[in-house]
C-alpha positions in Angstrom: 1.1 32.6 23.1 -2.2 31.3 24.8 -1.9 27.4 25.0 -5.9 27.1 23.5 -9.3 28.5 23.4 -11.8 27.3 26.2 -15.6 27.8 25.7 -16.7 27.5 29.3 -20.6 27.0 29.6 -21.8 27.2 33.2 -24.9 29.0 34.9 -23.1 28.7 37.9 -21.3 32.0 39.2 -18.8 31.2 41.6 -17.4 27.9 40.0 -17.6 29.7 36.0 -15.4 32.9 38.0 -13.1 30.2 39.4 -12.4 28.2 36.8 -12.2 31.0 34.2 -9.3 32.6 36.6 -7.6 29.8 37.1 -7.4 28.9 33.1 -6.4 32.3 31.9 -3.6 32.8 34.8 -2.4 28.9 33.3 -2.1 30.7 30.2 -5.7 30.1 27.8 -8.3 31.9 26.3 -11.2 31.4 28.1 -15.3 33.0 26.9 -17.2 32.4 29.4 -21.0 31.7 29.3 -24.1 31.9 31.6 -25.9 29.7 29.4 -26.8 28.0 25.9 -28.1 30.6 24.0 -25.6 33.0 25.0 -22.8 30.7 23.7 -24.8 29.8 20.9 -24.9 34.0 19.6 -21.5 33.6 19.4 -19.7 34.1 15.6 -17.2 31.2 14.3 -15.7 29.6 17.3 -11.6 29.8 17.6 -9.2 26.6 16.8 -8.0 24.8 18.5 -10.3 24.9 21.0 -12.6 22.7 23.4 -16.0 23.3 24.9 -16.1 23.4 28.4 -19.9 22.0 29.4 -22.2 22.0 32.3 -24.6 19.2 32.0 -27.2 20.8 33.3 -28.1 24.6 32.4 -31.2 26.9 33.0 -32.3 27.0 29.5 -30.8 23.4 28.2 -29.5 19.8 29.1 -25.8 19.5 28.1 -27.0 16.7 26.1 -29.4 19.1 24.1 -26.6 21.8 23.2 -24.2 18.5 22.5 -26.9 17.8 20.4 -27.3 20.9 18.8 -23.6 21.1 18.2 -23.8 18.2 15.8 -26.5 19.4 14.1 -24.6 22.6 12.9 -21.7 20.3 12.0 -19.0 22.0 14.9 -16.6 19.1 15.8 -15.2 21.2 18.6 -14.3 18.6 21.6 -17.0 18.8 24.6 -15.9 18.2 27.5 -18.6 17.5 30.1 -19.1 18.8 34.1 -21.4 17.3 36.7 -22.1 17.1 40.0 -25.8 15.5 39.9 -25.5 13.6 36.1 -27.6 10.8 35.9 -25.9 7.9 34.2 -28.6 8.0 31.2 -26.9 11.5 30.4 -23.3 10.3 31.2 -24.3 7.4 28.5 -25.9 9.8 25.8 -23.4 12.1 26.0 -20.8 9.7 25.6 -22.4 8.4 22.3 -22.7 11.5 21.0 -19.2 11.7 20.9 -18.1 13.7 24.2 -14.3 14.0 24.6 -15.0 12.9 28.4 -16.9 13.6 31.3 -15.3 15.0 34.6 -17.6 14.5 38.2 -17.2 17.5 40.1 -16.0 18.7 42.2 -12.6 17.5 40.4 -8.7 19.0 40.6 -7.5 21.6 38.5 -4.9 18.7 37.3 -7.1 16.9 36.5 -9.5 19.4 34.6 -6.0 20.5 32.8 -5.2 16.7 31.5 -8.4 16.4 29.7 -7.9 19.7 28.5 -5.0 19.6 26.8 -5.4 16.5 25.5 -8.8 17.6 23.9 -7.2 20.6 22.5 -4.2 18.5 20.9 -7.4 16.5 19.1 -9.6 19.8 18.3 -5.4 20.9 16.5 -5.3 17.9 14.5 -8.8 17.6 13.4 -8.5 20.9 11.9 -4.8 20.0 10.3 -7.1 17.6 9.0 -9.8 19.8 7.2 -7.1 22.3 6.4 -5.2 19.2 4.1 -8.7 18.1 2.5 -9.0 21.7 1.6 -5.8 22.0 0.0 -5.7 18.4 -1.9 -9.6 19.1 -3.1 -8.6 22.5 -4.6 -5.6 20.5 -6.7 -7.2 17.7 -7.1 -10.4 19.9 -9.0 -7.1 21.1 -11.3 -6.5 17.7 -12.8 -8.4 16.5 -15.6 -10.9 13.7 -15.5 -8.0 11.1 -16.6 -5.8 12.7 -14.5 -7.5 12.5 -11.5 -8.9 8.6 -12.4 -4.7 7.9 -12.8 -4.0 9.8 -9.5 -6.0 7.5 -7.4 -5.2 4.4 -9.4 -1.8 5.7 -8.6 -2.5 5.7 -5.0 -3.7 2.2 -4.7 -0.4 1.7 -5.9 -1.1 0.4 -10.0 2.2 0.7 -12.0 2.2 2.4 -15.1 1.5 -0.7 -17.1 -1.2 -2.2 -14.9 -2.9 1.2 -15.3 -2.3 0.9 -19.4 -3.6 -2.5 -19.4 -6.8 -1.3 -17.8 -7.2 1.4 -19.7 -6.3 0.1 -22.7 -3.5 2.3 -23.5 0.3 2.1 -23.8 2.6 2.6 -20.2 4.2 5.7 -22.3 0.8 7.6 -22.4 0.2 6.8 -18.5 3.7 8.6 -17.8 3.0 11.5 -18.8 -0.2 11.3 -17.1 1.6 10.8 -14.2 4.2 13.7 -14.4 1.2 16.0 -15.3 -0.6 14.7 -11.7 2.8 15.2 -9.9 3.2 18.7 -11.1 -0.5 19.8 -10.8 -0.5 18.4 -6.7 2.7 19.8 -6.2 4.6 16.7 -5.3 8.0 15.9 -6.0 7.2 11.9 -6.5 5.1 9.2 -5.8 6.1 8.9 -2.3 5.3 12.7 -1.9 1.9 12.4 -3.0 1.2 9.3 -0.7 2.3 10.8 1.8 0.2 14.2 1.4 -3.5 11.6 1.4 -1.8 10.1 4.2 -5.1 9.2 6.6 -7.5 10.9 4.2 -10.2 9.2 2.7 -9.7 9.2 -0.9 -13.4 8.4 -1.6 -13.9 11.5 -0.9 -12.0 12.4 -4.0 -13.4 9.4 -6.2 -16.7 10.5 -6.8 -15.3 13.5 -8.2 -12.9 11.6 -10.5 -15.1 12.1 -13.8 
């Protein structure tokens, strides 16, 4: 099983043929790319994966395809190569959220450090988008009351704190509550905490009526 997908983007021959045989006999996928547009044709990119980026290519700055990766909403992890970066770049590319920024020439330990720790992020961001997915689609199931208790229920409102508020009595709320269980598929209020653990529920709360 390959360890990750590598997008390496580099108009350079000689150090795109090195590194691309040294990645795939360490055991990754590696598409290689002469240039922006090239990588750019591409269909849906891999997971997980990172994006392996020159900062300076014949047809575009790293900066501007960094750029142009946020604009279509990809969150892949760059990862930036330089030998002649001025520090304006370094900076910009930084703030637009580059994973980090290696100076070449630089060692193939080094190179497989950032790596793998970039592709461990890539993995979890898309554990993350895979969870949203599956709490939105059973969270859309539950009807508006239901999905107003299941968030009060997250904040952690009893049953009668969430009658009181509603005006209703803590025997309504319960059943409420057992419908909201069985709809999310968890077994108790401790399972369905910990299924929107580190997910932004106001994601979910302007959906809740």
């Amino acid at each position: 099983m390959a360890l990750g997908q590598i997008y390496l983007i580099e108009d350079d021959e000689a150090v795109r043929s090195s590194l691309f045989n040294a990645l795939v006999q360490l055991g990754y996928n590696v598409d290689c790319f002469e240039d922006a547009e090239s990588f750019f044709k591409q269909s849906q990119l891999r997971s997980p994966a990172v994006i392996l980026l020159d900062m300076r290519l014949p047809d575009a700055s790293g900066v501007d395809v960094q750029r142009r990766l946020k604009q279509m909403k990809c969150e892949v992890p760059v990862v930036f190569m330089s030998g002649l970066a001025e520090s304006v770049e370094i900076i910009a590319a930084m703030r637009q959220g580059a994973f980090d920024f290696l100076i070449k020439p630089f060692a193939v330990e080094q190179l497989l450090i950032v790596l793998n720790q970039a592709l461990d992020k890539d993995a979890q961001q898309q554990e993350l988008v895979a969870r949203y997915d599956r709490l939105g689609k059973a969270f859309a199931a539950l009807t508006p009351r239901e999905k107003q208790i299941c968030l009060e229920m997250l904040d952690g409102k009893t049953n009668k704190q969430i009658a009181q508020q509603s005006g209703t009595v803590a025997s309504t709320i319960k059943l409420h509550r057992a419908r909201v269980l069985d709809k999310m598929g968890a077994q108790s209020l401790a399972d369905l905490i910990e299924m929107f653990k580190g997910v932004d529920k106001n994601a979910f709360s302007q959906t809740r009526f």
